[in-house]
C-alpha positions, -999 to 999 in steps of 0.1 A, spaced: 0 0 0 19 31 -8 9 68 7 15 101 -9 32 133 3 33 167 -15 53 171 -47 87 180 -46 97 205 -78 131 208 -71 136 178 -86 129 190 -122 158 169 -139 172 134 -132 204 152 -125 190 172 -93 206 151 -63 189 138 -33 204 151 -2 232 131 15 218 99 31 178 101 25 181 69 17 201 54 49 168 43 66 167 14 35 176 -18 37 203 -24 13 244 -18 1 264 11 -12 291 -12 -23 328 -1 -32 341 33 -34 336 47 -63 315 17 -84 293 11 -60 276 -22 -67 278 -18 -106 303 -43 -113 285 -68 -95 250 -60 -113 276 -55 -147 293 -91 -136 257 -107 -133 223 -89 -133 204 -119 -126 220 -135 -97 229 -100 -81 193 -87 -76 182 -120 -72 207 -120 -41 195 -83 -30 160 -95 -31 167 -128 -8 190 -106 18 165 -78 25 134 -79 10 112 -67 -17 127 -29 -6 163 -22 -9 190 2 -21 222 -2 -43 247 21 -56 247 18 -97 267 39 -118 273 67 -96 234 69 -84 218 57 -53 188 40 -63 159 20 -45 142 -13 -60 109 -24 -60 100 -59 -60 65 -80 -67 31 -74 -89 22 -46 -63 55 -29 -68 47 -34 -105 18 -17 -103 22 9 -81 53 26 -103 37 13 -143 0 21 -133 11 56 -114 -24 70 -102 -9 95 -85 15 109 -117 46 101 -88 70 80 -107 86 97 -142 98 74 -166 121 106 -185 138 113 -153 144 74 -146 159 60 -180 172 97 -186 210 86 -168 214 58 -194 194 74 -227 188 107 -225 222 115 -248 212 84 -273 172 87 -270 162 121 -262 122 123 -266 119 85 -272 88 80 -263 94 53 -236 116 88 -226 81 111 -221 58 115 -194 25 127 -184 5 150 -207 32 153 -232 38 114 -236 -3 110 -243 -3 133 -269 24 121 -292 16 86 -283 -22 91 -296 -5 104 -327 20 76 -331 -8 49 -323 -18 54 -362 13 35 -374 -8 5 -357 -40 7 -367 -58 -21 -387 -45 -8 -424 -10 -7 -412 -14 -40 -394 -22 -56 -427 5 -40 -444 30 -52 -421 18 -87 -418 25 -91 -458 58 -74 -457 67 -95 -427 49 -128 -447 70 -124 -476 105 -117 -457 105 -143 -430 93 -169 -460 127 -157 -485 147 -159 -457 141 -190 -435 137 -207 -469 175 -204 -470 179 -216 -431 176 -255 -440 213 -275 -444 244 -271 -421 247 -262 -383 238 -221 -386 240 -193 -354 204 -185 -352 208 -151 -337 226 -133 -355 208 -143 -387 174 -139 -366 189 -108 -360 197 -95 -396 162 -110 -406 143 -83 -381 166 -57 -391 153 -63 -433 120 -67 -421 121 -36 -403 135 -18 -433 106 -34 -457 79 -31 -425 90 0 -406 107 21 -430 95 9 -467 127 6 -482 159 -16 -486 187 -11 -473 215 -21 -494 250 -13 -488 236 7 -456 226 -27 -441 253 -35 -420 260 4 -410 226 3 -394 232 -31 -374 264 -16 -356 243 17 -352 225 -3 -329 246 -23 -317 269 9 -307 235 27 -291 228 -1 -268 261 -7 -256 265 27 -250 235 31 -229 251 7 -201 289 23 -205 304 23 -172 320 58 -182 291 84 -192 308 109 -209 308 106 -249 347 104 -250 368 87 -281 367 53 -276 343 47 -249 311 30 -248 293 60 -249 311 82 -273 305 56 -302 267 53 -287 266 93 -297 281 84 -330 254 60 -341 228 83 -330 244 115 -346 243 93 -377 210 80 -379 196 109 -370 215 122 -406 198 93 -421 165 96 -412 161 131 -413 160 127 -451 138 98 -449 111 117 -429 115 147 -456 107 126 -481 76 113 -473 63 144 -462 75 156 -500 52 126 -516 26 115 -486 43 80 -482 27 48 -477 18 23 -458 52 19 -437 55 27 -401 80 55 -410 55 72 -435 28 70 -412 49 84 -380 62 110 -411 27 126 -412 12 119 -384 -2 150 -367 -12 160 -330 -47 169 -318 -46 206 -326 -37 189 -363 -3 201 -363 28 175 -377 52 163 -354 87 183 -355 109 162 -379 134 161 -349 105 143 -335 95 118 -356 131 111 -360 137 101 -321 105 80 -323 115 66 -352 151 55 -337 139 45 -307 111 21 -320 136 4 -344 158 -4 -317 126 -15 -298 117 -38 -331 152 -43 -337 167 -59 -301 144 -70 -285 122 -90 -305 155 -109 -312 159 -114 -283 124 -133 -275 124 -146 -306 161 -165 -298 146 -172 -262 114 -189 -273 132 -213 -296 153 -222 -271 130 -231 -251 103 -247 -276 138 -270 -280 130 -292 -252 91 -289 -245 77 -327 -250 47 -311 -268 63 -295 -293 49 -311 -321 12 -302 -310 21 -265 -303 -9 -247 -320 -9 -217 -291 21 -200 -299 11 -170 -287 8 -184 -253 48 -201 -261 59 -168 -267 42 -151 -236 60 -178 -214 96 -173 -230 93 -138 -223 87 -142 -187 115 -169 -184 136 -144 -203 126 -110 -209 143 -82 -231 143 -58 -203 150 -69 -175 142 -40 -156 128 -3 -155 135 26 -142 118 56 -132 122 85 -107 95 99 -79 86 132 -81 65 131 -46 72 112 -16 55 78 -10 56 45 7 56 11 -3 63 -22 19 64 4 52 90 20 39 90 63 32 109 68 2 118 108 -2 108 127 -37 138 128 -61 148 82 -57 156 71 -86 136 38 -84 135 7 -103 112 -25 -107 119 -58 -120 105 -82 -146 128 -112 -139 129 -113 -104 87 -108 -108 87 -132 -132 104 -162 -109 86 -154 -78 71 -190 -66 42 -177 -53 32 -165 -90 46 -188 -106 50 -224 -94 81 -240 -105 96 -210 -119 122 -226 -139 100 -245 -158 90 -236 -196 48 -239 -192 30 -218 -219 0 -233 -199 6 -207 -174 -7 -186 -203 -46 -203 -208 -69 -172 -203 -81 -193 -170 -47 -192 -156 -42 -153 -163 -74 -146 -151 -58 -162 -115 -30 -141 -114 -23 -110 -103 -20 -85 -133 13 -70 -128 30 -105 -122 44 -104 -159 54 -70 -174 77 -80 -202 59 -53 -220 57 -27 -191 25 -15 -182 -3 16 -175 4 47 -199 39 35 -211 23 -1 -222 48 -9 -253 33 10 -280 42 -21 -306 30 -52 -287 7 -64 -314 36 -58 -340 59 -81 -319 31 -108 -314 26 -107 -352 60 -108 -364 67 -143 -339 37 -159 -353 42 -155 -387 82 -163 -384 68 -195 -361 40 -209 -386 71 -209 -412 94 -229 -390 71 -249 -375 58 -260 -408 87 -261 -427 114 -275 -406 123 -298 -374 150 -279 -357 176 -287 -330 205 -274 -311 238 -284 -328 245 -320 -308 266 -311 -279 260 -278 -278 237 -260 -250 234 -222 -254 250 -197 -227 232 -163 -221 244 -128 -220 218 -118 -198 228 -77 -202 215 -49 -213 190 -69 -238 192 -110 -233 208 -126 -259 230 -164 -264 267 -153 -259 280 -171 -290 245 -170 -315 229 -203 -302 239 -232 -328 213 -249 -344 201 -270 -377 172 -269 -397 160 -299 -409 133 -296 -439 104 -318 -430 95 -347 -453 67 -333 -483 
């Protein structure tokens, strides 16, 4: 049960500090000078916040790069920061330390009033006639390329992950990217390992300095791209769509705009639908029903919780409030977390276990709402759900139907488990084409 204070405005940017121990009172660790406890959440995510949760609690404090910060833990931690009835927790001010110099005005980076208005204008991009559009571009990609999976042991990630980058070019942005392909791929690459870079200025060399090169050029890239479809109206793409999509008042997004959106959803698209995508076959790999899976919605809603792309989120109280009997002051940067939620017994009996049966509407219907958050939650709900559902069904019924597959004999997968899961050396498999 959490309790409100007043607002506090002095804490107008995530940068504003709290004062000197407001956060002693907390159960928890500050760590080694200087780090903190960020080489040990760096070293293992998983198994450290697993152990902070077991030594104190679903309430404690950590030290990670440079910031004190409290955790959250459980569905009505979950629901207390993602549902927000009280407008307390602000999701710019809490992934603003790691993004706010790769994704400024992202929209996962908005809040409040501002965030519902240029997410009502986005929400076009996903309406029924782009839906289509995007299940036929995605149809005919996935088919031309896992046509070419069947033969010799392959790395299924990174070739799942070139596949969502095409059909994000063909889907997203309407056009092919040629010799810019693989110039693209490393912008990512470069934007997400910079948002975790130990050292946070964007100096040669570091993390984050090439993070700030990716962005400086796609933003070059798709500056032109968003001029050019407001030039000819565009199409059906996501990028047309976002292009010319205009606010209540009728007025077009800046092009500055649309271009942050536009970056920010392609990683979105990009990372971490590869990501559950490579962590549902893994596990599909050894469930004994596998040849009867029909539901695989309900396959891919249970990989996610076993394994989902983001871990954690982060936001930052504007107002004083409790939560587990604890006062927690106006300016905490706060976080909650979708794999410790998501292998809590009491949610889920035999966590471990891969059960897309957990996943029957009668099941759901049992559990408490904010017990798997893979896609956040409240306003900030991932604006592309349905787009990632869509894209793993239609890349499934083409497996499934035209292949047996297998991990590489001997080989079991090891997972990078930060910032976006992934199997450490591209999870070795073979494709055999089924008989007729």
């Amino acid at each position: 049960m959490a309790t409100l204070a007043e607002p506090a405005p002095r804490f107008s940017h995530w940068s504003n500090k709290l004062p000197k121990g407001a956060l002693d009172h907390l159960p928890g660790e500050d760590g080694i000078p200087v780090f903190g406890t960020t080489l040990r959440l760096v070293a293992d995510p998983v198994f450290h916040g697993n152990r902070m949760h077991a030594t104190y609690g679903p309430v404690f404090r950590s030290h990670n790069f440079g910031v004190r910060q409290v955790s959250l833990i459980g569905p009505e931690a979950n629901e207390l920061v993602l549902f927000d009835r009280e407008k307390v927790f602000s999701s710019e001010q809490g992934w603003g330390p790691a993004l706010d110099r790769l994704f400024p005005r992202g929209l996962m980076l908005m809040d409040f009033e501002a965030h519902r208005v240029d997410r009502r204008a986005l929400s076009i991009a996903f309406k029924p006639a782009p839906m289509r559009h995007y299940a036929d571009a995605l149809n005919r990609g996935i088919a031309e390329a896992v046509a070419q999976w069947g033969g010799p042991p392959m790395a299924f990630y990174p070739a799942i992950k070139q596949l969502t980058l095409d059909l994000a070019a063909d889907s997203f942005l309407g056009m092919e990217w040629g010799a810019e392909a693989q110039k693209v791929n490393r912008a990512f690459v470069d934007l997400v390992n910079g948002s975790i870079g130990v050292i946070r200025k964007p100096w040669p060399l570091t993390a984050m300095g090439r993070g700030v090169a990716a962005r400086n050029y796609l933003v070059e890239l798709f500056t032109v791209e968003t001029l050019k479809r407001r030039e000819t109206g565009g199409g059906q793409d996501m990028f047309s769509q976002f292009a010319n999509a205009t606010r209540e008042d009728g007025s077009l997004l800046a092009v500055d705009e649309v271009v942050d959106h536009m970056i920010f959803l392609m990683l979105a698209a990009h990372d971490t639908i590869t990501s559950g995508a490579s962590s549902l076959l893994h596990f599909l790999l050894a469930y004994d029903d596998l040849p009867r899976m029909q539901l695989t919605e309900m396959a891919f809603r249970e990989a996610l919780r076993l394994i989902p792309p983001v871990p954690s989120t982060p936001r930052r109280a504007l107002k004083d409030f409790t939560f587990g009997g604890y006062r927690i002051p106006a300016g905490t940067q706060v976080g909650i977390s979708a794999q410790i939620t998501h292998k809590m017994p009491e949610h889920w009996p035999d966590p471990e276990r891969f059960d897309p049966m957990r996943f029957t509407p009668e099941a759901t219907a049992r559990r408490h709402k904010y017990a798997w958050i893979p896609f956040g939650g409240g306003a900030h709900m991932c604006l592309g759900l349905h787009f990632a559902y869509l894209q793993v069904k239609v890349l499934m019924a083409h497996l499934l139907t035209r292949y047996a597959f297998e991990l590489e004999p001997g080989y079991e997968p090891q997972w990078a488990p930060w910032p976006i899961p992934k199997p450490k050396d591209g999870m070795r498999m073979i494709f055999r084409p089924r008989d007729g």
